[in-house]
KOLTOR-568725 format. One record per residue (C-alpha): residue in one letter; y, z, x. Coordinates in steps of 0.001 Angstrom, whole numbers, plus 500000, padded with zeros to 6 digits. Layout:
! KOLTOR-568725
AYZX ...
***
This chain:
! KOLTOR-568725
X500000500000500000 X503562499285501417 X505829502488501775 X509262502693501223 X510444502607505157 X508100499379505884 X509797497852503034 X512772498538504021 X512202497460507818 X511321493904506448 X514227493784504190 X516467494588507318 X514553492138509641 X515099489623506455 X518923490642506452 X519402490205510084 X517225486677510007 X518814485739507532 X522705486387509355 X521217484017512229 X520612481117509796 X523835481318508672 X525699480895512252 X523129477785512967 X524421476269508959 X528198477191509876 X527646475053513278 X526067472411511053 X529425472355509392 X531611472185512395 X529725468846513017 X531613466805510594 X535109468327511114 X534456467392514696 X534383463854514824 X532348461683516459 X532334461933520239 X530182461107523429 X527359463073523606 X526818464987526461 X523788465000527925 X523074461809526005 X519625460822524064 X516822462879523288 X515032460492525601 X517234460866528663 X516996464390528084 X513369463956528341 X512747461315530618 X514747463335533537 X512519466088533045 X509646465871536532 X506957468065536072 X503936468951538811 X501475469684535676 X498685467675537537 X499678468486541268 X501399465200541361 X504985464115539596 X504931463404535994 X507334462880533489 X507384465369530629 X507108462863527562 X504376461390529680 X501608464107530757 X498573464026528529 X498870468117528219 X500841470342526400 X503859471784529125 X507212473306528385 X509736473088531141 X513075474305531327 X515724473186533907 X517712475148535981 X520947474492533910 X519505475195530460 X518046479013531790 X521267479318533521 X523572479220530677 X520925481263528378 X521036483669530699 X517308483473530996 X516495486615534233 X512666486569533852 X509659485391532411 X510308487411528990 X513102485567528383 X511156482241529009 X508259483217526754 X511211483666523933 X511556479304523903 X507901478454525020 X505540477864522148 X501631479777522864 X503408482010525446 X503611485750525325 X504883487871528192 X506415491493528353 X507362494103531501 X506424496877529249 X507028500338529918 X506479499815534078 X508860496859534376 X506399494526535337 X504349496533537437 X501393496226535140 X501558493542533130 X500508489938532019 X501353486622530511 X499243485085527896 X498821481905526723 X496885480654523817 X496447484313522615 X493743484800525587 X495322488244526628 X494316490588529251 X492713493582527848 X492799495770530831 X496546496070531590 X495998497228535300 X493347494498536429 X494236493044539822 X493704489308538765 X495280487598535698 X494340485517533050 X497342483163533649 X497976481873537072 X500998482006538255 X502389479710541703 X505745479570543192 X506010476130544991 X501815476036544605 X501081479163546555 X499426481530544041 X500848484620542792 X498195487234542268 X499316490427541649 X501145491255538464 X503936493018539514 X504869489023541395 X504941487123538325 X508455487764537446 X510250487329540813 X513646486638538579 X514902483168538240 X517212482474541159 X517796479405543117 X514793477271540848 X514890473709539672 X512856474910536740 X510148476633535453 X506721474525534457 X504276476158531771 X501174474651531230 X498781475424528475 X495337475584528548 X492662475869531610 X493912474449534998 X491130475489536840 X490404471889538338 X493654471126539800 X494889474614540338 X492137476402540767 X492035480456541292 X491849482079537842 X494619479424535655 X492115480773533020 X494348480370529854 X496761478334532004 X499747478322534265 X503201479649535288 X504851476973537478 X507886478118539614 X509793475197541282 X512395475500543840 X515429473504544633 X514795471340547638 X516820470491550620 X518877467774549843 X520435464885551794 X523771465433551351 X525697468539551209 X526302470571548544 X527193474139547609 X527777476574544790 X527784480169543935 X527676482091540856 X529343485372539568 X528070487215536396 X529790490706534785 X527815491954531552 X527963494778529520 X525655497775530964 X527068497357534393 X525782494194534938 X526769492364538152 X525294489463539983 X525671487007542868 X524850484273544235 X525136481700546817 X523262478159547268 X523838475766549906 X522242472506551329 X522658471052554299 X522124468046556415 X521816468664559988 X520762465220561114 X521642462906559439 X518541461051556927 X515741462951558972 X516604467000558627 X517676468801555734 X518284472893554804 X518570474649552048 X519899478519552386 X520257480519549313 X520834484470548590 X521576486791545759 X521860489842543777 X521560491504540319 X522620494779539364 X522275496463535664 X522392500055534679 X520637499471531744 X520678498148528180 X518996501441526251 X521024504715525922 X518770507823527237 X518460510738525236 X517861513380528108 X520181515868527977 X520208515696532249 X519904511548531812 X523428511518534472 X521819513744537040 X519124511426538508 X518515511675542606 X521336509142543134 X522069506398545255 X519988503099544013 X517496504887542425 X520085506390539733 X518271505809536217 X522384507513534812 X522113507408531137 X520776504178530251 X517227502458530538 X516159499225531572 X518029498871534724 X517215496843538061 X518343496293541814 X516785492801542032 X517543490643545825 X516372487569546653 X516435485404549802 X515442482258551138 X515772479169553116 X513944475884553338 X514010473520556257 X512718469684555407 X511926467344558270 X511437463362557753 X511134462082561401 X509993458532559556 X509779456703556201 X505807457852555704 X506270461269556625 X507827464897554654 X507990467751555570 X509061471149554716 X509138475231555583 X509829477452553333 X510726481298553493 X511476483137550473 X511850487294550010 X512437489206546989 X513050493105546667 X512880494580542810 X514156497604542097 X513596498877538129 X513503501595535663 X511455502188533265 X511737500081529918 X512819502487526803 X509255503973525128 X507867506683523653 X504335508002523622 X502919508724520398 X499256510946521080 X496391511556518991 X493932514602518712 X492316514501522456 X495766514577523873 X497091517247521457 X495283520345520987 X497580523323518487 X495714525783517010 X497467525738513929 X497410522604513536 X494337521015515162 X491697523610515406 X491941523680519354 X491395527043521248 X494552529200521165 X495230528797524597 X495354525413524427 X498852525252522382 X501196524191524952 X500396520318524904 X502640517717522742 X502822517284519219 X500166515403517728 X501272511691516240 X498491510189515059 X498400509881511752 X494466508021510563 X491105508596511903 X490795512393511753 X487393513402513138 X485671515002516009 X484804514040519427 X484155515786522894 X486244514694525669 X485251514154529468 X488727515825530136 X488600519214527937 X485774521726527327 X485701521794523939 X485767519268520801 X489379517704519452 X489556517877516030 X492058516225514492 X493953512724514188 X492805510285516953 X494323507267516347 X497917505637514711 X497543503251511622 X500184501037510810 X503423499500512752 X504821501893515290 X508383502712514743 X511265501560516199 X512369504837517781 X510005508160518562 X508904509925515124 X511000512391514137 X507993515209515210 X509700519177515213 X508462520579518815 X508893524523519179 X508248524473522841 X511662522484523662 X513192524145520773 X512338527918522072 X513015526161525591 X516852525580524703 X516892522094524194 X517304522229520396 X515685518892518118 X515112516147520743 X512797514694518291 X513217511083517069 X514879510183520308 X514129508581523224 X514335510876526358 X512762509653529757 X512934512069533027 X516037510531534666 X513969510545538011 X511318507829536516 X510978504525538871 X509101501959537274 X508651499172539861 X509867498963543494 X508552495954545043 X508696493541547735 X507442489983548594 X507404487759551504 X506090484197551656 X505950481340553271 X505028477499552823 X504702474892555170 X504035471102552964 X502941468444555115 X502771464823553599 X501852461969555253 X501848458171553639 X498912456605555896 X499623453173553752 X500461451815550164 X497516453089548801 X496314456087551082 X498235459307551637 X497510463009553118 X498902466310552153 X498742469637553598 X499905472822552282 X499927476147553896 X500932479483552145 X501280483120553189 X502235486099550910 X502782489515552093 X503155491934548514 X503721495304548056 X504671497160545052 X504564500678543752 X506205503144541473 X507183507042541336 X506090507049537527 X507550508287534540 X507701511215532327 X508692511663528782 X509973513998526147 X508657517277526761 X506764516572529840 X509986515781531402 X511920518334530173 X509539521351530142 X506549520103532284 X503145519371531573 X500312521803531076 X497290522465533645 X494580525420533631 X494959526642537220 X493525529743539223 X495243531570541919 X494031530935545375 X496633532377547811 X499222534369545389 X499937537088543019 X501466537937540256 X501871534543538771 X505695533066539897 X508126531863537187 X506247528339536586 X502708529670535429 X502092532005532407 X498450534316532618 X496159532526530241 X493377534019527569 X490906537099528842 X490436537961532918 X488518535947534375 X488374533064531762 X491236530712533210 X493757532502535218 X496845530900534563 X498703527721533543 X501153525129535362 X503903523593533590 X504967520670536206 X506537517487535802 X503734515008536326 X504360511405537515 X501529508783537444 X502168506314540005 X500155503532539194 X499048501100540441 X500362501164543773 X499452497714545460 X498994495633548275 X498355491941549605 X497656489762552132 X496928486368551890 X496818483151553455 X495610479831551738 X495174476305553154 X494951473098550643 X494154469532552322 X494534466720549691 X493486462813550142 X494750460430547875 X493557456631547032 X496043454473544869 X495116450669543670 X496011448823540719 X494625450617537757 X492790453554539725 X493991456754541811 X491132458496543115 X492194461984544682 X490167464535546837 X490506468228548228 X489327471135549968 X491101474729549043 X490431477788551243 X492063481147551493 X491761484848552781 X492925487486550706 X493207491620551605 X493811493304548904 X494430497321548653 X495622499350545130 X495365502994543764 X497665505746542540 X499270508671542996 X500292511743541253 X503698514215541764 X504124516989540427 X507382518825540431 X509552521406538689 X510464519851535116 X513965518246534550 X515617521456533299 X519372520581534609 X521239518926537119 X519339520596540135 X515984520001539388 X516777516777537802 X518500515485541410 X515162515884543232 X513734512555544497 X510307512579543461 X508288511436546547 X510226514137548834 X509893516256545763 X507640519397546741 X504247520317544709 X504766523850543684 X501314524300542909 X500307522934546565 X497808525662548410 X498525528733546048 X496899526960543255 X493508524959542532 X492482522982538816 X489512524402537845 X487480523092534944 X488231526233532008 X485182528089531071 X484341528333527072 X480638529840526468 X478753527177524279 X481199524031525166 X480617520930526104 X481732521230530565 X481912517859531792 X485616518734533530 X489186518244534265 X489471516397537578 X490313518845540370 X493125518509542078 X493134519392545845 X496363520825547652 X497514517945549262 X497512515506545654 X500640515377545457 X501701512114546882 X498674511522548097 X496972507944547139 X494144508736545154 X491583505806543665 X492330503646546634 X490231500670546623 X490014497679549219 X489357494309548413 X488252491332549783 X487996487958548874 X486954484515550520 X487446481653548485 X486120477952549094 X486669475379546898 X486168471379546777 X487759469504544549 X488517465940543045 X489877463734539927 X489672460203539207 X491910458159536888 X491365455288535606 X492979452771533745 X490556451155531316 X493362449316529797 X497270448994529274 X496858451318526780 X494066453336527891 X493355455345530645 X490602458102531503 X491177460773533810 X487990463406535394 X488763466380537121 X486365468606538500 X486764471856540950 X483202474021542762 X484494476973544001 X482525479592545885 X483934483148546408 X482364486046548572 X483803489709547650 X483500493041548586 X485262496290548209 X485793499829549309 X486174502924547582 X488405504935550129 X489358508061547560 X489293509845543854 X491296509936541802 X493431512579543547 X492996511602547303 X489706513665548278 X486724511563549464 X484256510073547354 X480269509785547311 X478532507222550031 X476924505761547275 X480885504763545677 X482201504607548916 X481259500470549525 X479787497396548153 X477343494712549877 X478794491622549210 X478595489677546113 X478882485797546025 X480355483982542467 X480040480333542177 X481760477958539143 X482203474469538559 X485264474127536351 X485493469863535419 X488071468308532674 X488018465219530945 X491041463662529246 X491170460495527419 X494900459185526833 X495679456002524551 X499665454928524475 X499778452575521398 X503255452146522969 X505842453489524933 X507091455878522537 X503996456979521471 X501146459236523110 X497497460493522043 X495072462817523791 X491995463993524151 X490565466238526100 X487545468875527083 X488437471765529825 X486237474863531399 X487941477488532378 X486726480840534516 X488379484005535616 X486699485962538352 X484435489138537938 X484520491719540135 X483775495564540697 X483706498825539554 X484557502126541633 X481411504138540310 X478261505883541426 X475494503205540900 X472832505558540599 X474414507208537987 X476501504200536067 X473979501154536043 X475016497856535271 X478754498959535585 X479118498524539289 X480014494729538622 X481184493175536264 X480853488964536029 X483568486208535287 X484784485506532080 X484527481553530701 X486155479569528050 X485247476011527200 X489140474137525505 X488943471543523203 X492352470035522283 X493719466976520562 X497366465964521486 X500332463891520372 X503601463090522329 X506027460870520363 X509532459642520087 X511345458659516847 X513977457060515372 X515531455211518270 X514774458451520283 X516557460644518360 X513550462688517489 X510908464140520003 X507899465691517841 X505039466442519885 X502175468615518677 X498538469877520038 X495505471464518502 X492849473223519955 X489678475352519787 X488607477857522659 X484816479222522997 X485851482451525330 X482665483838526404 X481988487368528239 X485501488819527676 X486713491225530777 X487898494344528665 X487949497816528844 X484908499934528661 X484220503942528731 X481936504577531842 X478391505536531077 X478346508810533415 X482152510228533851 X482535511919536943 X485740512937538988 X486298509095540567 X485229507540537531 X487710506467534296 X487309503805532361 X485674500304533642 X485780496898533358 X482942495493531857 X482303491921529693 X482540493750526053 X481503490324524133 X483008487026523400 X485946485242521360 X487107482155519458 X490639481250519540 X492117478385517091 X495693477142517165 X498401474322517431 X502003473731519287 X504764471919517980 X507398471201519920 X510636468778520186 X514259467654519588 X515757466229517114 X519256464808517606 X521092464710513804 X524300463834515393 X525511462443518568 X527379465491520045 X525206467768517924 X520613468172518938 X518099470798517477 X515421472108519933 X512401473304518005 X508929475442518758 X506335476252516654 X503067477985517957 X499729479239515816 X497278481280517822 X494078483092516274 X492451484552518541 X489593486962517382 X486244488559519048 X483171487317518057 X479901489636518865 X482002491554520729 X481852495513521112 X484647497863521743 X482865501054523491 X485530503605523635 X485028503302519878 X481105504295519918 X480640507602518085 X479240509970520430 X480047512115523362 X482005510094525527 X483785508495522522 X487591508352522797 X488800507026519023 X485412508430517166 X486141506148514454 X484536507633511125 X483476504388509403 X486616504427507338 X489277503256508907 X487376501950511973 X483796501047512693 X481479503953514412 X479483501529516181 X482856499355517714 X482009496566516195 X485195494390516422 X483814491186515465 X486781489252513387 X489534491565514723 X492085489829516623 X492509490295520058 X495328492727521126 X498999491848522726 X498597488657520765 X500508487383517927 X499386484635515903 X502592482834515057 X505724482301517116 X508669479929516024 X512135479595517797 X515182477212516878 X518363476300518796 X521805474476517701 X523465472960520251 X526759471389519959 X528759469774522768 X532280468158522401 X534385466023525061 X537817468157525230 X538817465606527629 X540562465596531321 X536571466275532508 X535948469516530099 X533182469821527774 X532984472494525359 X528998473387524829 X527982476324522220 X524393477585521311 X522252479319518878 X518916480336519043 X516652482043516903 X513228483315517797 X510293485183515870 X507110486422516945 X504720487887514979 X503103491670515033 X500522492367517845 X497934495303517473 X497572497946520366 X493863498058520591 X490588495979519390 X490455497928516453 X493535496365514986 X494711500009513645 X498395499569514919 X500778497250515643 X504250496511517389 X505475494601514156 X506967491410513997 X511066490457515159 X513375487825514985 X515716487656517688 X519288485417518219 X520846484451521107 X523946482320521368 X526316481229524359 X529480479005524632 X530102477180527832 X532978475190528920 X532410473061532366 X533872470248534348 X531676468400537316 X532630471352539736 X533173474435537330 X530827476108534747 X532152478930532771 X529559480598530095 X529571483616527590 X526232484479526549 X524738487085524681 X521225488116523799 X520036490054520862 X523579489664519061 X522942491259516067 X521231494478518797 X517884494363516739 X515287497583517259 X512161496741517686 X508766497105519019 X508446494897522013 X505147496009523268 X501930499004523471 X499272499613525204 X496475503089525263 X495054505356527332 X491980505534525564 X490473508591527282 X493423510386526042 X494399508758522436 X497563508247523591 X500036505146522703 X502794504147525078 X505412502259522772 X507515499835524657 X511345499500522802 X513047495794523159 X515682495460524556 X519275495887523115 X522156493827522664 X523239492318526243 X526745490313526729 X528625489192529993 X530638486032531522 X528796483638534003 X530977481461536027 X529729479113538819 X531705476722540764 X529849473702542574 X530768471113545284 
***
């Protein structure tokens, strides 16, 4: 049944959709009183045609590549103000991406509603490249948009020309090149929230038709775009780590230069060196928990001396289940049904209320010490190509990426503000100090540790180096193309705790929280609590040097080989056939070096023998252009993504140790087409995707103190959908852009095992609201959305002497996404607007942008602990406004 308050969120998402329609009809109107002028970037066809894309590893027009690709030019994300990858999955059809809570440190882009279950897993579903050398880690794939040509998204399985794990499909990241003349411009943006930014691009010839460089540099700062409710939110540590009293901030640099060499007509080449250094709070969120988090006596049925932990929020599913991490059952609420709200629920919480912090309730109130990313990345790229003759031609390319990237967590609400809760025993001290309180009878516990408690994680690492040697064949009607693909990669991740004093006022609140002292550190041990007749599987122990200390540290190695090929061939003027096909062989092994909080682990954990994975990932595509304006497809693509392994006691956790690759098999149907004297791009695709042995999240079968929850391949999927895309120009200084994107995606024979009724159960679903066996067969799979749409007016008018006046509007929806496989709750659907006017000449560019204009709440994102019941609830972000102006010569 619909309540009140979820009517009256749709009427207000109606209301506020309904304002954006209205600025793209009054725009409409200003058409006429306009007048006829030039237009100014021309037909939909030129738009098109100048449009190069790299979808196949070789140059391609847009209109012309039989796949479905969205690319956006440097110019166009320029003056939207697009910064990231979020803002490019806004205006790409069957593209979802979000920074969530961490910023970007864990995250993931899907395509084609074939998301990543397990937030934190080293590889992606999507590749992403920069310039061809592959992005692996997550917190890489949104390096910021600064000194690109554009940004290439290509839908579907790329495994045969890209190779390593373009599962769902692809990120492209192109870079301006050296040029042969010189040129130069830089760019200045102020913005609401403190926003500043800088930049400076430059391309020069230093002898003259044989060497080229290209130098480029820049900076963004922004305090934030989220007010924070902490009562101490302006006494952070300081300095460039100062969170002040907004959320959502960055300290984003980026560097690079690019030297090109053409010492003769047949040969190119070109080294490339590019660095970027992120600095970023946390996203605005909220954690909502559920009965295994929250244990209250009065309310939940827990042991007395368990009421110190945070109000319970879950609202369906009220049962009984033991955890792995407490020594008795939680009865209560496990799990949230419904769409999450736009801001924390208004829950009444004594403890901060007795603490003197009054009703912080329905706000949002991070620990003004929370870092959410703090990254860095170094790589280079030598290309090599070399024409041997008309029809014969080498290329080389080398790459080399040096990553890391790590946080210093966050807290929220009351675990900021009046710590955590820990059973602890006295090892070196008495009587308790000021930050423990004696707990239940002698003997029984001892005491309990209220700390500030900041989950760094994951903390990561890379090293890799990748060679790619290419040999192309060119005659009339056939290219033949051949390869061989081999890289090294060292790969390290894991995560630390700190625990300090809780963010009580401005001292305690300045404290950095690496250099932070434990207070707990070699006066006070974890112990598991003893309660005659319960269930004593144990809280983790935590040894005197955890804090800081990196704890599930796990090294990785992987050696990938890979041949590969395609043919195309024309079969007719109209017809042409194109096979691709990729082997790739992969040897991997790993080492356990720690637990969870630094101490050593088992022999049997500590190491893997090697394990070898082999696929053969081929794609057909048959393309038939009745004419030039006109474009079908056909084609049939495997994809794979990687397996890999498990941190866990074999003897004790069979079969989990490793887990295998996950497949799909793409079958999509495509149109490209131009209408009405090229006025009107419409190009559509439909597909089906078998998605076999899904990598998702899995309880282990024997929890220990280095095992949480695994990877395993939970069951399979189906995913049916269709892109629309285009322009349509309805007057000649007036175009519409247009995206439409359908994507179900649900599990088939698939199992959801932290749902399994029993004792390691985390949801203990009663067979009401969810299934007791996990059973998620016909649920859809989670962080998708099934429908996205997005329009945009734009309107451009010759004000003469040079000028052009341009002015857009854009409007974007995506539907709700559910939090887990059980499709209890969901983030909701939004509508977002965006608009910017721009007034340029050939050397000046001058743009006012804003995005979210009518400052829309919403849910942007979620994802669970499961092994706790808890939600963290990722808030969009807010209305954002500022002044670009470049100048160019």
């Amino acid at each position: 049944m619909e309540t009140n308050k979820e009517r009256g969120d749709t009427g207000e998402r109606s209301m506020k959709a309904t304002r954006s329609v209205i600025c793209m009809v009054a725009m409409l109107g200003a058409v006429g009183a306009l007048g006829p002028v030039a237009a100014a970037e021309g037909t939909v066809a030129d738009i098109i045609e100048e449009i190069i894309v790299t979808a196949r590893k070789r140059e391609d027009t847009l209109q012309d590549v039989p796949l479905s690709v969205t690319a956006l030019r440097a110019d166009q994300m320029q003056r939207r103000n697009f910064r990231d990858l979020q803002d490019i999955s806004q205006e790409t059809s069957g593209l979802i991406y979000e920074n969530y809570a961490t910023a970007g440190l864990s995250t993931a882009a899907v395509i084609r509603g074939m998301g990543q279950t397990f937030t934190t897993a080293r590889i992606q579903n999507t590749a992403v490249f920069l310039d061809g050398v592959y992005l692996q880690r997550q917190s890489m794939v949104n390096p910021g948009l600064m000194n690109l040509a554009r940004v290439e998204v290509v839908k579907g399985p790329q495994n045969a020309q890209f190779g390593r794990n373009a599962f769902s499909g692809v990120v492209n990241y192109v870079t301006q090149r050296p040029e042969e003349t010189f040129s130069a411009d830089v760019r200045a943006t102020l913005g609401n929230g403190d926003r500043a930014d800088i930049q400076a691009n430059a391309s020069l010839p230093l002898i003259a038709d044989t060497l080229y460089a290209r130098l480029s540099a820049g900076g963004s700062d922004f305090d934030g775009h989220t007010d924070n409710d902490h009562p101490f939110a302006d006494h952070g540590p300081g300095g460039d780590r100062e969170t002040d009293d907004l959320l959502g901030g960055w300290q984003d640099r980026f560097y690079s230069a690019s030297l090109r060499w053409t010492p003769a007509p047949d040969w190119d080449m070109e080294l490339s060196y590019y660095q970027t250094d992120s600095l970023r709070e946390p996203q605005a969120f909220y954690n909502l928990n559920g009965a295994r988090y929250a244990y209250d006596t009065a309310e939940f049925g827990g042991p007395p001396f368990f009421a110190f932990l945070a109000p319970l929020a879950a609202n369906c599913n009220n049962t009984m289940t033991f955890s792995s991490r407490a020594p008795f059952p939680a009865r209560g609420p496990h799990s949230y049904c419904g769409e999450f709200p736009s801001s924390p629920p208004a829950l009444t919480d004594p403890k901060l209320q007795a603490a003197g912090f009054g009703d912080t309730s329905g706000r949002v109130v991070i620990d003004p010490r929370s870092l959410a990313l703090d990254s860095e990345s170094k790589i280079t790229r030598l290309n090599l190509t070399y024409d041997v003759s008309d029809t014969w031609s080498l290329t080389y390319q080398f790459g080399y990426v040096e990553h890391e990237a790590r946080s210093h967590g966050t807290a929220e609400g009351r675990a900021s503000l009046v710590g955590s809760s820990v059973a602890y025993a006295p090892v070196k001290q008495t009587p308790f100090p000021p930050f423990l309180e004696q707990l239940g009878p002698p003997g029984s516990f001892g005491a309990i540790a209220h700390a500030a408690t900041f989950n760094a994680n994951p903390a990561e690492m890379l090293e890799a180096t990748s060679h790619e040697f290419r040999v192309t064949r060119t005659t009339e009607g056939l290219t033949m193309r051949a390869g061989l693909y081999v890289s090294d990669n060292e790969d390290e991740d894991g995560g630390t705790f700190y625990f300090l004093a809780p963010c009580d006022g401005p001292e305690s609140c300045s404290t950095r929280v690496p250099s932070g002292s434990n207070p707990l550190a070699g006066k006070y041990v974890a112990v598991v609590p003893v309660v005659p007749g319960a269930v004593h599987i144990g809280i983790p122990h935590v040894y005197d040097t955890g804090h800081g200390v990196l704890g599930n540290h796990v090294l990785y190695e992987d050696k990938v080989t890979a041949i590969f090929g395609d043919i195309e061939w024309s079969i007719s003027d109209r017809a042409t056939l194109a096979l691709e096909a990729r082997y790739t062989r992969e040897k991997k092994n790993f080492e356990q070096v720690s637990t969870t909080f630094g101490a050593p682990v088992p022999p049997t954990v500590a190491g893997s023998d090697d394990e070898t994975f082999t696929f053969f990932t081929p794609r057909a595509t048959l393309q038939w252009m009745p004419d030039e304006d006109h474009m079908l497809y056909g084609l049939v693509a495997a994809g794979v993504k990687t397996g890999g392994f498990n941190a866990v006691d074999p003897s004790a956790n069979a079969g989990q140790a490793v887990y295998d690759e996950e497949q799909n098999t793409t079958f999509e149907l495509g149109s490209k087409n131009r209408f009405l004297n090229d006025r009107l791009t419409f190009n559509a695709a439909v597909y089906v995707i078998d998605w076999q042995d899904v990598q998702g999240t899995e309880a282990a079968t024997s929890a220990d103190a280095w095992t949480t929850d695994v990877v395993g391949n939970i069951g399979d999927a189906e995913v049916v959908g269709f892109e629309i895309d285009g322009l349509y120009v309805a007057h000649e200084n007036f175009f519409i852009d247009y995206h439409v994107a359908y994507s179900d995606a649900e599990y088939q024979d698939a199992v959801y095992l932290s749902a399994v009724a029993g004792p390691t159960s985390s949801w203990g679903c009663n067979n009401t609201e969810c299934p007791a066996n996990g059973r998620v067969d016909g649920n859809q799979v989670e962080r998708t959305s099934k429908w996205q749409y997005g329009v945009g007016a734009n309107l451009t008018q010759n004000l003469g002497g040079g000028w052009q006046l341009g002015v857009r509007v854009d409007v974007n929806y995506r539907g709700k996404m559910y939090a887990t496989p059980l499709n209890l709750a969901h983030n909701g659907d939004r509508t977002l607007t965006n608009a910017n006017l721009n007034l340029s000449n050939d050397q000046w560019d001058i743009t006012l942008w804003g995005r979210n204009v009518f400052d829309t709440e919403y849910v942007a994102n979620s994802f669970v602990l499961p092994s706790f019941t808890r939600y963290i609830v990722g808030l969009g972000a807010r209305r954002t406004f500022g002044l670009t102006v470049s100048y160019g010569m």
